[in-house]
C-alpha positions as CSV (number, residue, x, y, z in Angstrom):
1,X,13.2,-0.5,2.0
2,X,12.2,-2.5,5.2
3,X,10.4,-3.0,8.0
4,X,12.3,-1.4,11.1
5,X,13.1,-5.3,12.4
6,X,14.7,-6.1,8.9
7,X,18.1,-5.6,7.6
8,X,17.5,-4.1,4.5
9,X,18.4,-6.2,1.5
10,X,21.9,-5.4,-0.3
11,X,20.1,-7.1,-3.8
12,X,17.8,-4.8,-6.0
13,X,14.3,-5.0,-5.6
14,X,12.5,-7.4,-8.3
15,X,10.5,-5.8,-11.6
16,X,6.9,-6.7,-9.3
17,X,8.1,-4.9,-6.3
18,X,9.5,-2.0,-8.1
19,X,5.5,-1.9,-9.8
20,X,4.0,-2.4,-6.7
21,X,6.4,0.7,-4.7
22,X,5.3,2.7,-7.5
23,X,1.3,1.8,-7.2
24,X,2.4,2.8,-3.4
25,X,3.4,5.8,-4.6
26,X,0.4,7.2,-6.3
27,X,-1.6,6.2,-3.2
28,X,-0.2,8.7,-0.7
29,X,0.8,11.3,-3.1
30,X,-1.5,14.0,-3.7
31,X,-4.1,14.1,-5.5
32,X,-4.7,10.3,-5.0
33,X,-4.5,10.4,-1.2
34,X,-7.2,12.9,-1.2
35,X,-9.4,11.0,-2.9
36,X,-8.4,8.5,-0.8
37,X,-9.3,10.1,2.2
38,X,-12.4,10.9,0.9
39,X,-13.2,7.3,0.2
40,X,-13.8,7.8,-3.5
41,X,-15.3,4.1,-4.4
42,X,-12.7,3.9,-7.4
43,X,-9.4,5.2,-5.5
44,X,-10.6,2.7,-2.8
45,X,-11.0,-0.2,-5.3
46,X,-7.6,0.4,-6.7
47,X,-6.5,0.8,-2.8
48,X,-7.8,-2.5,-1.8
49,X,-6.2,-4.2,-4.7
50,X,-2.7,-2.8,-4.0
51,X,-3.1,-4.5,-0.4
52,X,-4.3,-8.0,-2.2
53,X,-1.2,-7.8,-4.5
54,X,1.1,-6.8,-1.7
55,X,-0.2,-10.1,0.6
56,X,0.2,-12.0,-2.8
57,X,3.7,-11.0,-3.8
58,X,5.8,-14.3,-3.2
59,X,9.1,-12.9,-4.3
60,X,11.1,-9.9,-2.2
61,X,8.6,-10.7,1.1
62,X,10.7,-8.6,3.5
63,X,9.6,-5.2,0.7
64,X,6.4,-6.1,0.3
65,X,5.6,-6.7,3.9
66,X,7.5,-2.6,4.5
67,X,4.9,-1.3,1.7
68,X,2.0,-3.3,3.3
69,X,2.5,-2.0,6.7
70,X,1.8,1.2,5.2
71,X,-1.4,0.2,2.4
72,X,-3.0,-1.7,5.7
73,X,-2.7,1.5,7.9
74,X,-5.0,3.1,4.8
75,X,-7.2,0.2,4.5
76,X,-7.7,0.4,8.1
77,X,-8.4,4.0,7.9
78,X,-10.7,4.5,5.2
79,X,-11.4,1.4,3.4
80,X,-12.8,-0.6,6.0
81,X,-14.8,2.1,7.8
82,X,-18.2,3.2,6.8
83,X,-18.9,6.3,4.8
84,X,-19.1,9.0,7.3
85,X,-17.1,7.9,10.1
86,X,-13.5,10.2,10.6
87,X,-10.8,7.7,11.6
């Protein structure tokens, strides 16, 4: 996994960014991207702490930066805009 600028990395991904690509995961897989999309406070919580643990993640940067690209396009989308407004 990388960004489309990035060779991807011949090494295995560390323990955290395996946990975090799984976190990922759940987040645009059904049910939880419904409830994402429908800015359920708790889904959004967990949503907005995925991102914060993505910027925070020291080791396997060029990963974390790929699955961050695609947390901030949600964050963007439905975290940061008020209740009511479609993106």
């Amino acid at each position: 996994m990388t960004t489309k600028s990035a060779a991807p990395d011949p090494n295995p991904p560390s323990p955290a960014t395996r946990r975090l690509l799984t976190e990922c995961l759940d987040l645009i897989t059904t049910p939880l991207l419904y409830e994402v999309r429908n800015r359920n406070p708790a889904t959004l919580a967990r949503l907005r702490a995925l991102d914060e643990a993505l910027h925070n993640q020291h080791e396997d940067r060029h990963r974390a930066d790929a699955l961050l690209a695609l947390i901030s396009n949600l964050i963007e989308d439905y975290a940061d805009r008020p209740t009511g407004q479609k993106p």
